[in-house]
N, C-alpha and C positions, 0 to 999 in steps of 0.2 A: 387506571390505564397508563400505560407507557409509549414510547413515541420513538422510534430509531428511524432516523434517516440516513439509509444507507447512499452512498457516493463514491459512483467507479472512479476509478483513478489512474491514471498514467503514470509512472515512477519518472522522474525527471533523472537528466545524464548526475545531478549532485545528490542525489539518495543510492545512489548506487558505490558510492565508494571507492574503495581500492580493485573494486569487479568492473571500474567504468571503460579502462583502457583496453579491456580481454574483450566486453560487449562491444566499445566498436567497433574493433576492429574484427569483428565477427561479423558485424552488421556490414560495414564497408567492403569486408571481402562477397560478400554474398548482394549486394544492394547497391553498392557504390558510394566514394564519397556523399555527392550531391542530395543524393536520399537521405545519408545520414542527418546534413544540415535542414533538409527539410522535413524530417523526423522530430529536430529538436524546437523547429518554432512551432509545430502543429502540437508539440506538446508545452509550447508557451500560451497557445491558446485556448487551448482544454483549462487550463490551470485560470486564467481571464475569466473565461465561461464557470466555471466552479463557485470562484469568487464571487460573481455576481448574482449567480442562483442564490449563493448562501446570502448575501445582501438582502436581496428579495423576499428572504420570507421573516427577515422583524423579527429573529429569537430572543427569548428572553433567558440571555445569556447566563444571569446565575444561575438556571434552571438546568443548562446543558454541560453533559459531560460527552469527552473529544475521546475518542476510539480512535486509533493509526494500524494501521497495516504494517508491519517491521517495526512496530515501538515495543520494545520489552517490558515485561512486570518487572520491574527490579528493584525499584524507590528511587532512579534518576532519573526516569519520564523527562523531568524540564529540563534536566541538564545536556540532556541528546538530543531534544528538539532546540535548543538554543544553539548548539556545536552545530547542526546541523544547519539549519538555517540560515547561522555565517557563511557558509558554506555555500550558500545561494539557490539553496531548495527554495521553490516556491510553495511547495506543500506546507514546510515548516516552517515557512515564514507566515502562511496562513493561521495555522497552529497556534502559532504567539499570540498575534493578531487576535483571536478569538480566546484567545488565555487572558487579554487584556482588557478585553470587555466582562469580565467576569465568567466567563465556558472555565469548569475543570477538566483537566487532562488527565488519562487513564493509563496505564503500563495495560495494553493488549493483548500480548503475544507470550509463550512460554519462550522464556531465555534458550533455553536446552535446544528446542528445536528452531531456531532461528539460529544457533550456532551449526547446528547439525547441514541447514538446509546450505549454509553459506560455504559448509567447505565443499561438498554435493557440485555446486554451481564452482566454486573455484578451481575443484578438479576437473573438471567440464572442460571449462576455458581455459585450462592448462596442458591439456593433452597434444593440442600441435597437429590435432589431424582434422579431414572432414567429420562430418556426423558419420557419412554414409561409410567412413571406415573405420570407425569407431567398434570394435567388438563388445565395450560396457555398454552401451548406449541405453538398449532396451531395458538391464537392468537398473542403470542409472532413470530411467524414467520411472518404471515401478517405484522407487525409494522416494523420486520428486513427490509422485501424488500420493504415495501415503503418508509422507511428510505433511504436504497439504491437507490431506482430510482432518489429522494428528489436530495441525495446527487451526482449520475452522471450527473444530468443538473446544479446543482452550479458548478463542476469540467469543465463541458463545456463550460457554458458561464465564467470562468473565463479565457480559455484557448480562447477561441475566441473573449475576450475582450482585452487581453494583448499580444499575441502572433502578432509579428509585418509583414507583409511583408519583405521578405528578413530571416527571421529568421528561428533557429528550435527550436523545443520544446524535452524535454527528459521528460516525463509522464511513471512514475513507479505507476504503477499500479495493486492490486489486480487482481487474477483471476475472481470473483464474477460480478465485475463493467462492465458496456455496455456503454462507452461513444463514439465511435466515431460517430454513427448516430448523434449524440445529436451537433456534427461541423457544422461552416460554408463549404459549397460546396468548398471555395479556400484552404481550410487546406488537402495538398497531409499527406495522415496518412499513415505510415511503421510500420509493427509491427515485432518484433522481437522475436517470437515465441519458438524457441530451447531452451527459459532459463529456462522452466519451465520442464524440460525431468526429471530430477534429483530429484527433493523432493513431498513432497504431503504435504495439508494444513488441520493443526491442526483444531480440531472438532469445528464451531461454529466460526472462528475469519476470515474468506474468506478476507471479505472487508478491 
């Protein structure tokens, strides 16, 4: 038997990169400064609450390997969650964290289409206009979710390609993403639900 505990996630304003200043100020045009700032501790708190649940259940940490949502297969896994983290993600500072207690980290994601999805989103928030006058829009969405689908069965079979008998898996994971039908039948999936009570997710960056 295998073990995946799946865990929704929040993308904090530092996992978003060079698309942080286009998201805010999308969010603040449409929601207001003050929402913004209170956007950003409600996703301080999800990320507290996360922490703790994973505290809570006692993993026996050489046994677990770390699944990321936005982490590439490439062969620098450590080195973009270390970059990042400086950087003041709470996600990836979790990451380390549970890297240090003995958890292996896992390259998730096909590189290809994580490049794919980011210009997608770049050209979005570089347009200069409403949605609602936006004429790509519609097609711009079709290409997000099939991107999306693309990218939950690479997340799948790499989780049912690597994940061992005897193990668990810790999969942080956006709210957007449908991966666990995409499992082997022997993968027991728990999903840990209550982290996401606390914040709501910025306009356009789900996955």
């Amino acid at each position: 038997m295998r073990t995946l505990i799946s865990i929704p996630i929040i993308h904090t304003e530092r996992d978003m990169g060079s698309l942080l200043e286009k998201v805010k100020q999308e969010y603040v045009q449409r929601y207001g400064s003050a929402k913004w700032e209170e956007h950003l501790k409600s996703i301080d708190e999800v990320w507290t609450g996360i922490r703790r649940m994973i505290e809570a259940l006692d993993l026996p940490y050489t046994t677990v390997r770390l699944y990321q949502d936005g982490l590439p297969d490439c062969g620098r896994e450590a080195e973009i969650v270390k970059e990042v983290a400086a950087q003041g993600s709470k996600n990836h500072q979790l990451l380390l964290e549970l890297m240090e207690r003995g958890a292996m980290l896992m390259g998730t994601e096909d590189p290809e289409l994580l490049l794919q999805e980011y210009h997608l989103l770049h050209g979005a928030f570089g347009l200069g206009m409403s949605p609602e006058m936006d004429p790509a829009k519609l097609l711009r969405e079709e290409r997000s979710r099939n991107l999306l689908v693309e990218r939950d069965r690479y997340i799948a079979r790499r989780i049912n390609s690597t994940l061992l008998s005897g193990e668990i898996g810790l999969l942080f994971l956006g709210v957007a993403h449908s991966v666990e039908q995409l499992l082997d039948t022997d993968i027991l999936v728990r999903n840990l639900l209550p982290a996401l009570r606390a914040g709501e997710q910025p306009p356009d960056k789900e996955g």
